[in-house]
Residue, then its C-alpha position, 0 to 999 in steps of 0.5 A: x177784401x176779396x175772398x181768394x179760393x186759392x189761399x189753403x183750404x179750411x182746417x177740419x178737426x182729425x175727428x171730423x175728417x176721420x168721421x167722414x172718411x169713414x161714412x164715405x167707406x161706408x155709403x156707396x155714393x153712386x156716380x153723376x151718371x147713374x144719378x142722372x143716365x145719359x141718352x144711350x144713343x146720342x147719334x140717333x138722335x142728332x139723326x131724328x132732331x136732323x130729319x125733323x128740322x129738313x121736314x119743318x124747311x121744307x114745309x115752310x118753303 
């Protein structure tokens, strides 16, 4: 038998759910961008990569 995702969703006990709302009030988690920080300048370096594929054309002509 197939698994379906969208059935419902597991039952958890009160306790746990209380538990784990607790230490998410807790513990600040921090965001996906502060894990993992973006280029701060995205249009530079479309720029640069851009310059360096021309130099490289126009090298192997």
């Amino acid at each position: 038998m197939a698994w379906r995702m969208d059935v419902e969703l597991p039952q958890f006990s009160p306790p746990l759910m209380a538990a784990v709302q607790e230490y998410r009030a807790q513990v600040q988690l921090p965001s996906y961008y502060q894990l993992y920080p973006q280029p701060a300048n995205i249009e530079g370096h479309f720029q640069r990569q851009t310059a360096r594929l021309i130099e490289h054309q126009t090298h192997i002509r």
